[in-house]
VMD Tcl script that draws the C-alpha trace (Angstrom):
set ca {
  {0.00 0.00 0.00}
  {1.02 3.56 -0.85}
  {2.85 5.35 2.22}
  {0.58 8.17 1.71}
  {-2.55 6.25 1.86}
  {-1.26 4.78 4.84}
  {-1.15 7.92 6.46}
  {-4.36 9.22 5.29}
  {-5.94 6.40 6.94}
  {-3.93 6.36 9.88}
  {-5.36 9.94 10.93}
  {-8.75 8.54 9.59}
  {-9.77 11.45 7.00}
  {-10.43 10.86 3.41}
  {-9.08 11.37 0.20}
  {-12.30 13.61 -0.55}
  {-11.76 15.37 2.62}
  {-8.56 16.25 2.19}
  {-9.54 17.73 -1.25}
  {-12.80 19.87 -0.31}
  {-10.52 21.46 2.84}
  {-7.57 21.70 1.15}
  {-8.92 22.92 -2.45}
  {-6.31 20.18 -4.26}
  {-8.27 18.37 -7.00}
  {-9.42 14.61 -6.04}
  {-7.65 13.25 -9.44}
  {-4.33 14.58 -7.97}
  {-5.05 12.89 -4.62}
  {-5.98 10.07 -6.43}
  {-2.68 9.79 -8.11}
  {-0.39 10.63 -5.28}
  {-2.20 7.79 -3.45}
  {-1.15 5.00 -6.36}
  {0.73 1.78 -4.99}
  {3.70 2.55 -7.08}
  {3.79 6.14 -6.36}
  {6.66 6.28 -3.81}
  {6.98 8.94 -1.04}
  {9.62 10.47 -2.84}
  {7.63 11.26 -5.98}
  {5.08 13.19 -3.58}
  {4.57 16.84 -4.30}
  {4.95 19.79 -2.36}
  {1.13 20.58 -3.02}
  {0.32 17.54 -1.91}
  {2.04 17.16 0.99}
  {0.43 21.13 1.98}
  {-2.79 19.81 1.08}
  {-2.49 16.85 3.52}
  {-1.16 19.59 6.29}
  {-3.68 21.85 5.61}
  {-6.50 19.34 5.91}
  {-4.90 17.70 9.58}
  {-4.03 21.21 10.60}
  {-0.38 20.39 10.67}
  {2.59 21.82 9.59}
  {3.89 20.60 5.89}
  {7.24 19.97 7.95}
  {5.17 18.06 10.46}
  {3.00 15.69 7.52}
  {6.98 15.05 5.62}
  {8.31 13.83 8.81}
  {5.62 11.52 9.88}
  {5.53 10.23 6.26}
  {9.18 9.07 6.64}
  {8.95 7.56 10.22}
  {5.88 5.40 8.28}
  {7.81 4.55 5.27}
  {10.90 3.17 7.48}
  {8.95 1.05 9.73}
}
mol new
graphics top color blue
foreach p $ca { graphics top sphere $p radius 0.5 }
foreach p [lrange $ca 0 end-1] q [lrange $ca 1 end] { graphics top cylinder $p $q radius 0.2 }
display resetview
């Protein structure tokens, strides 16, 4: 499973959520949430996006996204 889908449903919100708070379109959620997309092919405006809609820090979402990916 994708290491940002993890994390999505980790912190229980959805990819639809993420889009109406955050303004990013669902299709680019949809893609940055791919099995083969790895965490290093995630976007800045993604990774905001995902902050924005947890009320985190884009710093905060990147680092939490690593610690996932290396466990």
């Amino acid at each position: 499973m994708n290491v940002l889908q993890k994390y999505l449903d980790q912190n229980r919100i959805s990819k639809y959520k993420v889009s109406k708070i955050s303004g990013i379109s669902p299709m680019t959620l949809s893609h940055a949430t791919e099995d083969n997309k790895p965490l290093s092919g995630q976007t800045v405006k993604v990774i905001s996006a995902v902050a924005k809609a947890l009320d985190k820090s884009p710093g905060q979402v990147l680092d939490d996204l690593f610690k996932l990916e290396n466990n």
